[in-house]
C-alpha positions, 0 to 999 in steps of 0.5 A: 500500500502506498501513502503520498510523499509529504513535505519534510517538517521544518524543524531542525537537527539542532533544534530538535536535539535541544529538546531532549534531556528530560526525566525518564521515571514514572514507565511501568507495566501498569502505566503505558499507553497501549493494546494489551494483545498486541504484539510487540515488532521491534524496529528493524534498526533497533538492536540489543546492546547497539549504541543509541542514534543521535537524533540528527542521525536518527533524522537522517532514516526517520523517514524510511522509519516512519514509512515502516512504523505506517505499513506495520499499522496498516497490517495490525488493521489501521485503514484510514487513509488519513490517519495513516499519512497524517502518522506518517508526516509527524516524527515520533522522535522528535518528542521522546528524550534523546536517549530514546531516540533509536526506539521511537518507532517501536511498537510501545508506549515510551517514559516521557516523565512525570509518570506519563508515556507517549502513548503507542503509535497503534493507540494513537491510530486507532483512537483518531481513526475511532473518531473519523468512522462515520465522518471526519470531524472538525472541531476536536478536543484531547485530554491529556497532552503530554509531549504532545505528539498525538496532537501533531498527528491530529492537526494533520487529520482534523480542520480544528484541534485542541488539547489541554494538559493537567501538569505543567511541565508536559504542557510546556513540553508540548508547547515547545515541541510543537513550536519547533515543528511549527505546528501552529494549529493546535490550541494548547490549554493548561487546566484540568482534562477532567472537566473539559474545556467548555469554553471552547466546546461543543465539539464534534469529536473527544479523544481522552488519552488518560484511563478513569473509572468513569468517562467524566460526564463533563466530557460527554455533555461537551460532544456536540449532537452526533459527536463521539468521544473514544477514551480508555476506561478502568481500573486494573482492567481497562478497555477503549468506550467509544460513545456518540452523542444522539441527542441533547440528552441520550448517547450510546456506548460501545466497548472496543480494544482492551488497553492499558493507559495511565490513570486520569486524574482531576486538578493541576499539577505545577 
């Protein structure tokens, strides 16, 4: 299958460099953004032991890279054209710490400390693909930024993106990284995922990227009518809820993949 050539990113090597050295604690079994079932392919330049690529050395191959990462996802059942090229166009490297920069195309969630993961390039696929089934949205809303890599893949698929982050440090991350890539479109806030941004709602579409016990009912009443809303929910056992709004007081609900995402907490943390 074949994806359109795009434009490289603007950004350079030294820029791109400049954003690394960060914390890598908080990454556990228990708090990556990823499918349970599915399996694990290493990326093909990715071995035991090998010296770690630089990032103006890994952007030397990040195309051919991202190329294999998007025919890797068309096998594991990614189909929408959009999203495949919109994963294509956004270097996944340019938002991990350096020092995991030659595992930036694996199939796995990776620390971005403060306890948080940038989520598994599957996840990110499917959850934007989840939300375009039965027509591209316009209007679309993230929970939870982090370094702000699924956002740069939204703002390829979607007319208008926004994104709110909980912790201060991500969304300066985020902000940063999207800077550097000129990624202008998306419109970053810093306040508390779980009760939305009504300020900007309704919209036609809410991807969360954090797990709770429950969808927040702030988010469901921020879908506009016929907007849909994918997010994980759960504790220990976590699966994808995609729900549509049908009208101004009913939504239908939908269980899709299990999964394994990082808890979703309310407040702020500076």
């Amino acid at each position: 299958m074949q994806w359109l050539k795009h434009p490289r990113l603007s950004a350079s090597a030294k820029d791109i460099k400049s954003l690394g050295a960060r914390g890598l604690k908080g990454i556990s079994a228990a708090n990556s953004n990823t499918k349970i079932s599915i399996s694990r392919l290493s990326s093909p330049n990715a071995a035991p032991n090998a010296p770690l690529r630089t990032f103006e050395n890994l952007g030397l191959n990040s195309e051919r890279l991202r190329i294999a990462m998007v025919e890797r996802l068309h096998a594991q059942g990614i189909s929408d054209e959009r999203v495949l090229s919109a994963m294509q166009r956004v270097p996944r490297h340019a938002f991990v710490d350096e020092a995991l920069a030659s595992r930036a195309y694996d199939d796995a969630a990776l620390p971005i400390g403060h306890g948080q993961t940038i989520s598994q390039p599957w996840v990110v696929a499917r959850m934007i693909a989840a939300v375009c089934e039965l027509g591209l949205p316009a209007r679309v809303l993230e929970v939870g930024t982090g370094c702000g890599y699924q956002a740069a893949v939204m703002s390829y698929v979607f007319p208008q993106v926004y994104s709110i982050e909980r912790i201060r440090a991500l969304y300066d991350m985020a902000k940063e990284h999207l800077r550097v890539l000129q990624l202008t479109k998306v419109r970053l806030s810093y306040g508390d995922g779980m009760v939305g941004l009504a300020s900007s709602a309704p919209f036609d579409a809410i991807i969360v990227a954090a797990a709770g016990l429950k969808i927040p009912q702030a988010l469901v009443t921020q879908l506009s009518i016929g907007g849909v809303l994918i997010a994980p929910e759960g504790a220990s056992a976590q699966k994808l809820i995609r729900i549509q709004r049908n009208s101004e007081t009913s939504w239908s609900r939908q269980e899709l993949e299990e999964v394994r995402f990082v808890p979703l907490k309310s407040g702020l943390q500076p």
